[in-house]
Structure formats: C-alpha cells, structure tokens
VEXVORO-824144 format. One record per residue: x, y, z of N, C-alpha, C, O in turn; chain; residue in three letters. Coordinates in Angstrom, 2 decimals, padded with zeros to 5 digits. Layout:
BEGIN
+---------+---------+---------+---------+---------+---------+---------+---------+---------+---------+---------+---------+-------+-----+
!     nxx !     nyy !     nzz !    caxx !    cayy !    cazz !     cxx !     cyy !     czz !     oxx !     oyy !     ozz ! chain ! res !
+---------+---------+---------+---------+---------+---------+---------+---------+---------+---------+---------+---------+-------+-----+
!       X !       Y !       Z !       X !       Y !       Z !       X !       Y !       Z !       X !       Y !       Z !     A ! ALA !
...
+---------+---------+---------+---------+---------+---------+---------+---------+---------+---------+---------+---------+-------+-----+
//
This chain:
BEGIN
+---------+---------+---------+---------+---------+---------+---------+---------+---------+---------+---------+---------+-------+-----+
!     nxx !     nyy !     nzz !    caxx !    cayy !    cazz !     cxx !     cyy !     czz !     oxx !     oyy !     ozz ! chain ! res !
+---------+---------+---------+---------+---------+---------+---------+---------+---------+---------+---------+---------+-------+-----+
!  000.83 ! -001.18 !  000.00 !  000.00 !  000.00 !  000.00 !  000.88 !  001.24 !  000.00 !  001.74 !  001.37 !  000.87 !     A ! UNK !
!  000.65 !  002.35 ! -001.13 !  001.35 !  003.43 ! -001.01 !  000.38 !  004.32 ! -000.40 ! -000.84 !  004.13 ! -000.33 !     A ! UNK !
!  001.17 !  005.54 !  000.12 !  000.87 !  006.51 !  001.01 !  000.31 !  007.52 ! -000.27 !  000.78 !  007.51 ! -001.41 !     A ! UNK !
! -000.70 !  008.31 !  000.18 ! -000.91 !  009.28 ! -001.07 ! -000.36 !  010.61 ! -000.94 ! -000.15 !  010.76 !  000.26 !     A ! UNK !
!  000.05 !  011.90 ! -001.72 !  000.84 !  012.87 ! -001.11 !  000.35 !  013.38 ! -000.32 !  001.18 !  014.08 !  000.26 !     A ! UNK !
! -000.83 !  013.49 !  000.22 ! -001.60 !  013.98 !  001.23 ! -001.21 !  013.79 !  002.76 ! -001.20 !  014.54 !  003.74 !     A ! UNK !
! -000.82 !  012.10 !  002.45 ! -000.38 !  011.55 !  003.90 !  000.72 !  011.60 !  004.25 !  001.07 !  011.23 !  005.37 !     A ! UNK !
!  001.64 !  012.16 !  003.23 !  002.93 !  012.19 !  003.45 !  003.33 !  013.44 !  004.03 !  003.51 !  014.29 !  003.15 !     A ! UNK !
!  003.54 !  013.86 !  005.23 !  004.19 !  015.64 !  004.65 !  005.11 !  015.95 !  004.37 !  005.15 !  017.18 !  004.32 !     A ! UNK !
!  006.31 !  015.33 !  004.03 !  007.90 !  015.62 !  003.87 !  008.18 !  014.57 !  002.40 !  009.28 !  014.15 !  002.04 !     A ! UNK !
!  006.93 !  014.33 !  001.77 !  007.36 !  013.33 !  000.47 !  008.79 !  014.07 ! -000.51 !  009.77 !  014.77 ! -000.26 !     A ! UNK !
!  008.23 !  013.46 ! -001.62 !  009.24 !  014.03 ! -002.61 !  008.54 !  014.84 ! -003.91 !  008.58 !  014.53 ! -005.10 !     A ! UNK !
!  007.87 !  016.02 ! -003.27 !  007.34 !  016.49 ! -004.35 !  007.11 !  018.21 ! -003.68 !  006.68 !  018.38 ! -002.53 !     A ! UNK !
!  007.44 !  019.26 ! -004.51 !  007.30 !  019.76 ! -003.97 !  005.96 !  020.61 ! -003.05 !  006.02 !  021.49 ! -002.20 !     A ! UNK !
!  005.14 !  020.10 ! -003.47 !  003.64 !  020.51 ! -002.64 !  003.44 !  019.48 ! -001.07 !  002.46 !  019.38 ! -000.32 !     A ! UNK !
!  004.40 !  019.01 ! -001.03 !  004.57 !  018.18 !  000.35 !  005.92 !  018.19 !  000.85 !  006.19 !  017.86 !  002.00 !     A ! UNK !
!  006.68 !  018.53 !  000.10 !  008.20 !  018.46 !  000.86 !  008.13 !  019.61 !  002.07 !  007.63 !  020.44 !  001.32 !     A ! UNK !
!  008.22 !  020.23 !  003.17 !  008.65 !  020.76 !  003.66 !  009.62 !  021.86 !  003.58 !  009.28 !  023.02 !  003.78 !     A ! UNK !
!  011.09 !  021.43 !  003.25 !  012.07 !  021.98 !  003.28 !  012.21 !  022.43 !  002.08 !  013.29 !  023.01 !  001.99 !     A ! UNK !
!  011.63 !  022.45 !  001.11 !  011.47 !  023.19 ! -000.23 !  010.28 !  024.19 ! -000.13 !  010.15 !  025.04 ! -001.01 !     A ! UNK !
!  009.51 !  024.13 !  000.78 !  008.61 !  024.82 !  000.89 !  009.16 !  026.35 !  001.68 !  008.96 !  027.52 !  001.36 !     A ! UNK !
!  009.75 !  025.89 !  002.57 !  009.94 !  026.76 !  003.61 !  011.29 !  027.88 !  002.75 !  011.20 !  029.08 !  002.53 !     A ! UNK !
!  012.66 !  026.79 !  002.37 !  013.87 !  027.21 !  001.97 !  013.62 !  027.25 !  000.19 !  014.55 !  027.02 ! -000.58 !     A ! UNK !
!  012.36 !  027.57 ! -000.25 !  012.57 !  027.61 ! -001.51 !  013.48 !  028.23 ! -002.73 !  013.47 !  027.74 ! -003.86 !     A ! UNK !
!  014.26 !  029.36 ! -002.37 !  014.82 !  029.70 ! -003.37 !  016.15 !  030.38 ! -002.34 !  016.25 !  030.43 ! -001.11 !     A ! UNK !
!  017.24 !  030.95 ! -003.66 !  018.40 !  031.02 ! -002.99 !  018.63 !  032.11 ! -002.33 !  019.58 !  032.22 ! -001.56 !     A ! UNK !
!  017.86 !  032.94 ! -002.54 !  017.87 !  034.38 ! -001.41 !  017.02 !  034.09 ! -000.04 !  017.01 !  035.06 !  000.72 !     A ! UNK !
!  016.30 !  032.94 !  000.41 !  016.02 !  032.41 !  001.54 !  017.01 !  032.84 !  002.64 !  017.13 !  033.89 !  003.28 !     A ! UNK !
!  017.79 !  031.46 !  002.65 !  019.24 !  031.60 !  003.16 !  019.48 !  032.64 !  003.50 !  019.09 !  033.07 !  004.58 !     A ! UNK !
!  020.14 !  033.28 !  002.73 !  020.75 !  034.79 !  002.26 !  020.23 !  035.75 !  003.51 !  020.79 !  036.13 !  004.53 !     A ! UNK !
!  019.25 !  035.91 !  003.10 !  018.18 !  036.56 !  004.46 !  018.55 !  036.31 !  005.31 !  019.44 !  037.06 !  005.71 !     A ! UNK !
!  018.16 !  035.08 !  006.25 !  018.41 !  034.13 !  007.36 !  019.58 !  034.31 !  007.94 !  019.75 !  034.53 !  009.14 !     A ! UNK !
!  020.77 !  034.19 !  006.75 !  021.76 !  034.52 !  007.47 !  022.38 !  035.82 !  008.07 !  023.15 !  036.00 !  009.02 !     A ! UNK !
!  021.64 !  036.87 !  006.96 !  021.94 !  038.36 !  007.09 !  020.95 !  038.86 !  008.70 !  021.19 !  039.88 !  009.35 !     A ! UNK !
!  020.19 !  038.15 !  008.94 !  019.68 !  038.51 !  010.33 !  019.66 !  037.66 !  011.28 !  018.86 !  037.83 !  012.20 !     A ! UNK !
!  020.44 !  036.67 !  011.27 !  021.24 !  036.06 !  012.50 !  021.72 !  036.67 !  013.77 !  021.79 !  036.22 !  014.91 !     A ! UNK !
!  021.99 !  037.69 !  013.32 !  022.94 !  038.31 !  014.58 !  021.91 !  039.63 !  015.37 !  022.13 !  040.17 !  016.45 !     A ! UNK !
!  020.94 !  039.86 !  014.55 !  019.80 !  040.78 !  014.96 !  019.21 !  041.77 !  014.20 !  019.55 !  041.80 !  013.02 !     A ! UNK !
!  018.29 !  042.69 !  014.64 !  017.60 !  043.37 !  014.05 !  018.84 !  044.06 !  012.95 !  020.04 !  044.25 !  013.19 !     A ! UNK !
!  017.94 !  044.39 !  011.45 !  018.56 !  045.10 !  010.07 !  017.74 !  045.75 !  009.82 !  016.56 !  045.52 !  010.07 !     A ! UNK !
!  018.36 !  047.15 !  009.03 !  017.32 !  047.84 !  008.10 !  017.20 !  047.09 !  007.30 !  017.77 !  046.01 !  007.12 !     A ! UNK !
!  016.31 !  047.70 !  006.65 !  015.66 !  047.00 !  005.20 !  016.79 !  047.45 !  004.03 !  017.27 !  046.57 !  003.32 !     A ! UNK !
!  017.17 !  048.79 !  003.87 !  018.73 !  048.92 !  002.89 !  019.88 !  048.44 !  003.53 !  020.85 !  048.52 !  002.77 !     A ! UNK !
!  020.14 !  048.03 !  004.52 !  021.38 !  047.42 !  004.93 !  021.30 !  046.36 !  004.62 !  022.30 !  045.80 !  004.14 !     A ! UNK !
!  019.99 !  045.63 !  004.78 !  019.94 !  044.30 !  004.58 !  020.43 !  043.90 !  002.68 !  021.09 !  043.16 !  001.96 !     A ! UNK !
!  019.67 !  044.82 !  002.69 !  020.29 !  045.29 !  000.63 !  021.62 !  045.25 !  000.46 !  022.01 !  044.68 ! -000.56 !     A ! UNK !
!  022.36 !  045.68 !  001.15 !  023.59 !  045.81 !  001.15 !  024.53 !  044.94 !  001.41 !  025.69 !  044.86 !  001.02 !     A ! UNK !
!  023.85 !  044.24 !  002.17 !  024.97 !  043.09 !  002.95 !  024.26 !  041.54 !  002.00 !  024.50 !  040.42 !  002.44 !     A ! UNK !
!  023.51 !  041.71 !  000.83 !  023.32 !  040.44 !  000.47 !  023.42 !  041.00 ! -001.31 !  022.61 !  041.59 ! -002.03 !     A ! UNK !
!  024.78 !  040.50 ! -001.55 !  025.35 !  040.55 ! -003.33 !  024.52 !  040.47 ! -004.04 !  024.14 !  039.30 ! -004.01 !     A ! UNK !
!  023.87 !  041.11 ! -004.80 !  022.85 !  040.63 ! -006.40 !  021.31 !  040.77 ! -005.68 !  020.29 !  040.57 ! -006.34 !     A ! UNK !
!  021.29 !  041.08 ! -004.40 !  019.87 !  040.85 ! -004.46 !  019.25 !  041.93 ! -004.99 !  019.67 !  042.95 ! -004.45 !     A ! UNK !
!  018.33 !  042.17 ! -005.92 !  017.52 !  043.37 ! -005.87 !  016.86 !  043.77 ! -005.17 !  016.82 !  043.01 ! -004.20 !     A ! UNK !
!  016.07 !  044.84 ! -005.01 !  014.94 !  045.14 ! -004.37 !  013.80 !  044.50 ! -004.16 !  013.45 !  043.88 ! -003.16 !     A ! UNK !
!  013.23 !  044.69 ! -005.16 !  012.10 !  043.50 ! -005.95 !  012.38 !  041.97 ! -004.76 !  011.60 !  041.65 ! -003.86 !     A ! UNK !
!  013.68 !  041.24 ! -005.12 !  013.27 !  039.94 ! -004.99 !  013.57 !  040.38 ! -003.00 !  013.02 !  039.59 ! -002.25 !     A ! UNK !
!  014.11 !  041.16 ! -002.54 !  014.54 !  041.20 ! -001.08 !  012.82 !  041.17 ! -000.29 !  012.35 !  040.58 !  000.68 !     A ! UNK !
!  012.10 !  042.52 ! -001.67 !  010.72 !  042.64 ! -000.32 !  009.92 !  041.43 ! -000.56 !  009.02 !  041.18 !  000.24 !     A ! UNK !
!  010.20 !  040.46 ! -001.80 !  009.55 !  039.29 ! -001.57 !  009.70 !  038.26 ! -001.02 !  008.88 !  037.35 ! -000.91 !     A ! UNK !
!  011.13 !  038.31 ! -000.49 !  011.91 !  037.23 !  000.25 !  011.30 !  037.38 !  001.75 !  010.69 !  036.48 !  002.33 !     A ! UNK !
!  011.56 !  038.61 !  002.25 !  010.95 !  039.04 !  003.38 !  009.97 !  039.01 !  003.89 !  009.89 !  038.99 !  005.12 !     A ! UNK !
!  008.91 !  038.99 !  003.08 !  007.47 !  039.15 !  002.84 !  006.87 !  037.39 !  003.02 !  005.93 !  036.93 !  003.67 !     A ! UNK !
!  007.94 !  036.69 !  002.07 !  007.15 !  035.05 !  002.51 !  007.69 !  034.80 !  003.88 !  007.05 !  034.04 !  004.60 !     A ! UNK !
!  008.63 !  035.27 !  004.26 !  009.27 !  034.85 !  005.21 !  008.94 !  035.07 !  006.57 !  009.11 !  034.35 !  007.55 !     A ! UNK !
!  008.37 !  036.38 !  006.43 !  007.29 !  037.25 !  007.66 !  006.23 !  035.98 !  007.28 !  006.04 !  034.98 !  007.97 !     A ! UNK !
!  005.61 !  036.31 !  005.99 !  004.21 !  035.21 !  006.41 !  004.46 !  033.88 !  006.74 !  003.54 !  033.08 !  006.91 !     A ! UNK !
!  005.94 !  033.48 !  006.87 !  005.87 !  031.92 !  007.24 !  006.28 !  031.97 !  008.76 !  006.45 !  031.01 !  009.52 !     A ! UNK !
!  006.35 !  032.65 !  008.90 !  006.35 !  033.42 !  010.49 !  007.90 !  033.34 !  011.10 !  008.14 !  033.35 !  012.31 !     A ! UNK !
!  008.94 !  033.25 !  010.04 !  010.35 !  033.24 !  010.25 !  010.73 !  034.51 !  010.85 !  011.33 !  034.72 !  011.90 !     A ! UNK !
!  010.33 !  035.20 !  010.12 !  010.74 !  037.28 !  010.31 !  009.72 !  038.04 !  010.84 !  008.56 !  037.81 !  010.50 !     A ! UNK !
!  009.99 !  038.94 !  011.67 !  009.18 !  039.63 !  011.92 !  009.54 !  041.20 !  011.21 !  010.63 !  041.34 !  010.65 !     A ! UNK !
!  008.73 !  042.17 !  011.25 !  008.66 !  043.23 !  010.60 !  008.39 !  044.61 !  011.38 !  007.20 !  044.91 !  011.44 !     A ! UNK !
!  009.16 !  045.38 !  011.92 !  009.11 !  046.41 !  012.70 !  009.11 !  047.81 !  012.09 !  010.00 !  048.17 !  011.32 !     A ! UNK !
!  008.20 !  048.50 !  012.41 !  008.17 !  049.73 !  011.56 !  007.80 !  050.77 !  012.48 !  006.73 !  050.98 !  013.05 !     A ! UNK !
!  009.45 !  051.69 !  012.51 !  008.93 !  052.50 !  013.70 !  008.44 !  053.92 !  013.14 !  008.88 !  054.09 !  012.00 !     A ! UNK !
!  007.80 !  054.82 !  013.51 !  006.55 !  056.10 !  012.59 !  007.85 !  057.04 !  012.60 !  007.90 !  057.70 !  013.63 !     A ! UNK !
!  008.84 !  057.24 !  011.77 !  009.30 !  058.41 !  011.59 !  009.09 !  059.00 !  010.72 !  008.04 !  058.51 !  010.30 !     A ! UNK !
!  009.44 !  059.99 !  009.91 !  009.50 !  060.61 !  008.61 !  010.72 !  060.54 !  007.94 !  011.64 !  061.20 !  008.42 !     A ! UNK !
!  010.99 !  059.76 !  006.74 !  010.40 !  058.40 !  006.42 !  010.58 !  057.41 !  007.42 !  011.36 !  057.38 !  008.37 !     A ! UNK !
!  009.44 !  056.32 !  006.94 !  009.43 !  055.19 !  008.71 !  010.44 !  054.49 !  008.37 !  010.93 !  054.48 !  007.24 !     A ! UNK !
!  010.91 !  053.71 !  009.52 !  012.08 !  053.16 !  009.37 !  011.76 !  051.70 !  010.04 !  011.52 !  051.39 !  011.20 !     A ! UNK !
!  011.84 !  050.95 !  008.86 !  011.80 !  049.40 !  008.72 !  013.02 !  048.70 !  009.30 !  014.19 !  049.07 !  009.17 !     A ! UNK !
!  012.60 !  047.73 !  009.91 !  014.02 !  046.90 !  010.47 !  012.85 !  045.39 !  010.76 !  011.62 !  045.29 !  010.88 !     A ! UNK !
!  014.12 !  044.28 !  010.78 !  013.33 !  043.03 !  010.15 !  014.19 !  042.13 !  011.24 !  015.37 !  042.32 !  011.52 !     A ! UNK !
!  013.47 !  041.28 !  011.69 !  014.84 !  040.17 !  012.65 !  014.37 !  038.99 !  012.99 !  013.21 !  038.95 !  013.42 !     A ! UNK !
!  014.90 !  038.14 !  012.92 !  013.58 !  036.49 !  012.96 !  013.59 !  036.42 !  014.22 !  014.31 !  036.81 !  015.14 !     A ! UNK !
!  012.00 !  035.47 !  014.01 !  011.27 !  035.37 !  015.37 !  012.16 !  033.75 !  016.24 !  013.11 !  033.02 !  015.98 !     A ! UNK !
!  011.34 !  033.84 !  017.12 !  011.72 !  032.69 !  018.09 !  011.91 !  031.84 !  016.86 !  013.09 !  031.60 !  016.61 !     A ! UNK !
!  010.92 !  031.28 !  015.93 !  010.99 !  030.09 !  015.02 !  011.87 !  030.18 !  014.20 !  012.79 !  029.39 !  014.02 !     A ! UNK !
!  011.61 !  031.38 !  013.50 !  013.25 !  031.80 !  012.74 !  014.50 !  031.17 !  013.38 !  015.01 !  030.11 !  013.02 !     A ! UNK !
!  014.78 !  031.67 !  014.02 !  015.83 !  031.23 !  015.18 !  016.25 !  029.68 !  015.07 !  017.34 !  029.24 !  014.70 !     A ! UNK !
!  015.22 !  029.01 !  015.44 !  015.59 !  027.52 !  015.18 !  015.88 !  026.93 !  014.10 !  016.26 !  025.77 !  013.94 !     A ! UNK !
!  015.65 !  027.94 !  013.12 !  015.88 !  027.11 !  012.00 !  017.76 !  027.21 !  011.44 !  018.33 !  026.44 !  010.68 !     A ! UNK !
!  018.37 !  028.54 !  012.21 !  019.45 !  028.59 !  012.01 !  020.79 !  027.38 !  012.34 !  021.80 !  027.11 !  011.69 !     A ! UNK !
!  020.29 !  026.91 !  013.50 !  021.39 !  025.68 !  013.58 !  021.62 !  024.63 !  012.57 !  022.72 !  024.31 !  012.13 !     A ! UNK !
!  020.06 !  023.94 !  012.12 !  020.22 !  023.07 !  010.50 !  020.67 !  023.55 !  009.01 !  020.73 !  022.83 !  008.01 !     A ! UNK !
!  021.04 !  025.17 !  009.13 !  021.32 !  026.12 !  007.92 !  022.50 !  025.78 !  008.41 !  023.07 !  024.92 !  007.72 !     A ! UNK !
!  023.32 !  026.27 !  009.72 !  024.83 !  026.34 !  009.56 !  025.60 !  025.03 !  009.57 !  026.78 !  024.93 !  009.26 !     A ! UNK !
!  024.74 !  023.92 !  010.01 !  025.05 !  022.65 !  009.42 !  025.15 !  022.41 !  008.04 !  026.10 !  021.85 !  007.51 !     A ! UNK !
!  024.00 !  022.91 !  007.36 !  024.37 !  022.77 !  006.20 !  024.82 !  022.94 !  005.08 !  024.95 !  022.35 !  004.00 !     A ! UNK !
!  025.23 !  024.90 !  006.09 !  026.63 !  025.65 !  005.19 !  027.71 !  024.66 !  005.27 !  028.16 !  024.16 !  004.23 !     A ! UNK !
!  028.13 !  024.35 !  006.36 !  029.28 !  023.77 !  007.06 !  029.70 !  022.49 !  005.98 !  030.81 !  022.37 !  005.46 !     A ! UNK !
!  028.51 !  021.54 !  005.76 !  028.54 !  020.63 !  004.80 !  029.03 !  021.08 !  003.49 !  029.95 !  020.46 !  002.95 !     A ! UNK !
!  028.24 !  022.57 !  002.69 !  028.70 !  022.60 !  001.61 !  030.25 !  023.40 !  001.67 !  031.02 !  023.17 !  000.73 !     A ! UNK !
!  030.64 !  024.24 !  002.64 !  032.09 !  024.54 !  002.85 !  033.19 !  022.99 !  002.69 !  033.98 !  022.62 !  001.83 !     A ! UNK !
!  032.90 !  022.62 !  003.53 !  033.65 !  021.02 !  003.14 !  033.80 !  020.32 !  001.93 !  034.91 !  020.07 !  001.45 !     A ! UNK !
!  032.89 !  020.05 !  001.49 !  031.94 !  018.93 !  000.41 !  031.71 !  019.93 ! -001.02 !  031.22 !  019.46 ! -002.05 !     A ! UNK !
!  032.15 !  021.40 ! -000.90 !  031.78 !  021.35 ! -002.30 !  032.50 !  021.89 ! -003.25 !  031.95 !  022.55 ! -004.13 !     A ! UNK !
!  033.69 !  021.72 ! -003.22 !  034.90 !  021.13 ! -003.74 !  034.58 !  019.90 ! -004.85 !  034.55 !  019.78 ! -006.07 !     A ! UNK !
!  034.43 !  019.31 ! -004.01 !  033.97 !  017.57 ! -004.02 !  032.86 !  017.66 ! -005.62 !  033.14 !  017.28 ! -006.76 !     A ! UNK !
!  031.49 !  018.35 ! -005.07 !  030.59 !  018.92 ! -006.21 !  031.25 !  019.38 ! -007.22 !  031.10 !  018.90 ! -008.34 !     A ! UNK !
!  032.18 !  020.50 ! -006.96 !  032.55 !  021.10 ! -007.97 !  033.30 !  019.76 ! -009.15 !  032.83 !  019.41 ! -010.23 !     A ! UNK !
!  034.27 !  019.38 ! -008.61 !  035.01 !  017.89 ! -008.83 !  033.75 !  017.04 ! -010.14 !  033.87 !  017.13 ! -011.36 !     A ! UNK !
!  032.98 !  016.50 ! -009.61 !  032.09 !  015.84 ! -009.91 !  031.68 !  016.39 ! -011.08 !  031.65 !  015.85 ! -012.18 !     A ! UNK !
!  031.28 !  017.79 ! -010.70 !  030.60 !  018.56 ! -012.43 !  031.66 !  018.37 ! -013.33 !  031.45 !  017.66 ! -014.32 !     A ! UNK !
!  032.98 !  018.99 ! -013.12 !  033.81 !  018.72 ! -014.32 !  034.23 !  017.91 ! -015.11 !  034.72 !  018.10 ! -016.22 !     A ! UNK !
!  033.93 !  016.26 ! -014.13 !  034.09 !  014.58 ! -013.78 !  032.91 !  014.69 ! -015.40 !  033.09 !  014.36 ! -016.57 !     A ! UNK !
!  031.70 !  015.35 ! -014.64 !  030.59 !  015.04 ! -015.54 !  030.78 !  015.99 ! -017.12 !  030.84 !  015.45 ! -018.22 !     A ! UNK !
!  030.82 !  016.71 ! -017.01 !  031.52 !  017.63 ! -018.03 !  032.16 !  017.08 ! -019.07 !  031.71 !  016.92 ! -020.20 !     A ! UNK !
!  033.17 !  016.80 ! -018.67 !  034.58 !  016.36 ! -019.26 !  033.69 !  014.55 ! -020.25 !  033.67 !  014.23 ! -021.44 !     A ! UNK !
!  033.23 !  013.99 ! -019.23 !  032.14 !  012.75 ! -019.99 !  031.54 !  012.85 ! -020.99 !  031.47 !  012.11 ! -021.97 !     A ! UNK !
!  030.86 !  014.23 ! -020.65 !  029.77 !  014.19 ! -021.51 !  029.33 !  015.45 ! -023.14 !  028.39 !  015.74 ! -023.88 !     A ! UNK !
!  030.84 !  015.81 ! -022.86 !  031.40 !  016.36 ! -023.79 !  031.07 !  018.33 ! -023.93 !  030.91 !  019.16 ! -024.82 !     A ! UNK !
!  031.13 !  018.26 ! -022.24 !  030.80 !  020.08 ! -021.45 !  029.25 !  019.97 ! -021.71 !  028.55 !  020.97 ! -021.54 !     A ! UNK !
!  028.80 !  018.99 ! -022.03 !  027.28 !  019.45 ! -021.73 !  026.81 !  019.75 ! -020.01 !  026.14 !  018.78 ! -019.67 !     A ! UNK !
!  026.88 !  020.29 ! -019.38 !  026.72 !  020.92 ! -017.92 !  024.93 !  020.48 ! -017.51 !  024.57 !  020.17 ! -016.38 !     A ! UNK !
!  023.99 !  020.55 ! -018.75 !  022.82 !  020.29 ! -018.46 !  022.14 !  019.19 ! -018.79 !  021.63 !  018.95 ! -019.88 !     A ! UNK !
!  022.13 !  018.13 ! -017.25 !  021.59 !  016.75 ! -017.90 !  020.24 !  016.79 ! -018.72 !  019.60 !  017.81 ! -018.96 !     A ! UNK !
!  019.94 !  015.66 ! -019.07 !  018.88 !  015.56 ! -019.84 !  018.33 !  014.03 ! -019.36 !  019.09 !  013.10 ! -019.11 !     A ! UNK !
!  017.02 !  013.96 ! -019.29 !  015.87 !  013.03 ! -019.02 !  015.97 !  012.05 ! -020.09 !  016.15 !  012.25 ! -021.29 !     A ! UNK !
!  015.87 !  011.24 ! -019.63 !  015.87 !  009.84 ! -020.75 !  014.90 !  009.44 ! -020.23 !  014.38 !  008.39 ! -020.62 !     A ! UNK !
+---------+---------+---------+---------+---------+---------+---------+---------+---------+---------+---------+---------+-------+-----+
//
C-alpha cells in the first residue's frame, strides 16, 4: 500500500516536501543569514546580500514574515524606518542552515570535482537531460 501525497508531509514532491517549501529559493538563506545576529534595516539588509535586488529582497521578506520566520518592525518616523529580525521560530531554523553551510564549505569542492568529472564525460554538456 502506497501513502498518497496527502499523507505524506515531507514526500518528494514539492507541494509536500517541507524543506522546499519553507527554503525555496536562494535568497532564503541569504536573508536568514543576514539577520542572524539581529535586528537590520531594510537597505542594509540590501547591502549586505550581493545581487539581491529590491524587488526579490521585499519578496523574500514578505514570505518569510508570512511563514512566520521574520518579523517586521516599523517604527513612525519621517520616512518610517523598517528593520526586520527572525522570530523565536526563525531562530531555530538557524542551527540546520549552519550545518548545512558547514557541509557545503567542506563537500563542495567535491561537487565542484564531480561537475567537471561530468563535463569532461559528456562532452561540457553541464545540463543533464531526461531519458
């Protein structure tokens, strides 16, 4: 008897995986890590994370407040001044992130290795293909 994705919550798809849900894209992280240490403005936070735009920062922030990682502080000045810093839950999620920086600091070398392994095989095609 198989389980249906319904019953699963951590399957292999992404409308049930969890950790794709939560860490979906690569400015996730990015965030997470940029407010580790505590409350940020909203342009510092700009600042301290390479390539992000604007655009994708207030949307990063924005799922991240609604997944109840970040919270959002806005104190009434002229102009108000935004500052962002994860909540209790946020928080916990940082120890399995720096584990799993830690992993790819080590190990991705190793990746890198492997692509060129694969590369070099398959004649620099870099993008597998489905058979």
């Amino acid at each position: 008897m198989t389980s249906s994705p319904e019953t699963r919550p951590f399957g292999n798809s992404p409308a049930t995986c969890g950790y794709s849900r939560v860490l979906s894209d690569k400015w996730t992280a990015l965030v997470m890590y940029t407010l580790r240490d505590g409350s940020v403005r909203y342009g510092e936070m700009g600042r301290r994370i390479d390539g992000i735009s604007k655009k994708m920062l207030t949307q990063t922030v924005r799922k991240l407040e609604r997944d109840g990682l970040v919270r959002r502080h806005v104190t009434p000045t002229v102009p108000p001044t935004v500052d962002y810093s994860l909540t209790p839950l946020g928080e916990t999620l940082l120890q399995p992130m720096k584990e799993l920086r830690q992993w790819a600091r080590v190990n991705y070398p190793h990746v890198e290795a492997a692509r060129a392994d694969y590369d070099l095989a398959h004649g620099g095609d870099s993008q597998p293909t489905a058979e």
